[in-house]
N, C-alpha and C positions, 0 to 999 in steps of 0.2 A: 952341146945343147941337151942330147937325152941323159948326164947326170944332172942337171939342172931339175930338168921338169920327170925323173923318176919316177917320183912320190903321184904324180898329176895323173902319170900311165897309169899307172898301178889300180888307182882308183878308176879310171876311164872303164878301165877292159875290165871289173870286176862287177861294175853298174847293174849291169843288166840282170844278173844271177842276184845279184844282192836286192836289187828290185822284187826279182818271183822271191827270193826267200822272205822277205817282210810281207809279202802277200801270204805264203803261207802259214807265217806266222800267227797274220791275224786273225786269216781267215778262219783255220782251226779253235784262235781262243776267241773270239765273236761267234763260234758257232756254238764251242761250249757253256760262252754266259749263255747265249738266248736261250738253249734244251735249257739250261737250268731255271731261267728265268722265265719260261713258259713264252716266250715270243710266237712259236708255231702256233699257239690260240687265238692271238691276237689278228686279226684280217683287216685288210689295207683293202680300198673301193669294193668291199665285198670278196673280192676272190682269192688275193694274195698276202700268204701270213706275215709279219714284220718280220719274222727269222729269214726270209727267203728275199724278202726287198734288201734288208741291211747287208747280207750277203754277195748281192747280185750287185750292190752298189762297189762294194768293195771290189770287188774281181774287176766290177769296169772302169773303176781310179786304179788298179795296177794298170791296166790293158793301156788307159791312155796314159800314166808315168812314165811306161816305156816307148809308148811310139812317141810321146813329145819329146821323150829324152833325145832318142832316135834322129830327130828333125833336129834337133838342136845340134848332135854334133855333126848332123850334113851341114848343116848352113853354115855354121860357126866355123868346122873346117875348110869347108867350101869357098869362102871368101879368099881365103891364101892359093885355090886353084892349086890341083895337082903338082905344079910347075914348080912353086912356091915352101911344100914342106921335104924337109929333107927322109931320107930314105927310114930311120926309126920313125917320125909321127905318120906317113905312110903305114908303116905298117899298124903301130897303134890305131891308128885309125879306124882299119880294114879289123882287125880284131875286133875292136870294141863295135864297131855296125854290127859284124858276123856274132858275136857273142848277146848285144841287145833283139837281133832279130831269132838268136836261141832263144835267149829267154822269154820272147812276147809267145813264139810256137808253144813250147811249154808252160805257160801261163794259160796259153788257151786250152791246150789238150790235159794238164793236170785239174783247171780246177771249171772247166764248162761244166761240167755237173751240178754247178749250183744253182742250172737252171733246170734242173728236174726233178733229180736225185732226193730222195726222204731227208730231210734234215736232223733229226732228230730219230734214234731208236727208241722206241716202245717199252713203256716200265708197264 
């Protein structure tokens, strides 16, 4: 069974990290159009610049990618009950939970800042 579905681990247990890394990705080049494109002038109900919404939107579609991910492979696994998957998806399993719930901590702690943090440096 686990050469069969390999290729399916592989990607399982990688999720979570490839998740924060497309977050990082973007978050970095959506922060660099906005500084360029002057978004921090722009203010959203009076108080909050467009650079710091579009930001803050981003980080919180990563935050919920991974805990939906998250929920999807409890339920989905969950259905076959402990009893049910043989000792590799077991473990893939416990990896890929343990390695999405790295990735949602370091998604929090690398990029919460973009609730405070200057967006943009000063020309």
């Amino acid at each position: 069974m686990i050469g069969r579905d390999r290729d399916r681990y592989v990607l399982l247990i990688a999720a979570g990290f490839t998740i924060w890394l497309t977050g990082l990705a973007v978050l970095y080049g959506v922060n660099a159009i906005g500084c360029k494109l002057d978004w921090q002038a722009v203010t959203i109900l009076q108080t909050v610049s467009l650079q710091r919404t579009v930001v803050v939107a981003i980080f919180a579609a990563h935050v919920a990618a991974l805990v939906l991910f998250f929920i999807l492979v409890r339920k989905n696994w969950g259905r076959a009950g402990a009893a049910g998957l043989d000792r590799p998806e077991r473990f893939v399993k416990r990896i890929t939970e343990i390695g999405l719930l790295a990735a949602l901590a370091s998604t929090v702690f690398a990029f919460f800042g973009v609730f405070w943090l200057t967006q943009c440096a000063a020309t």
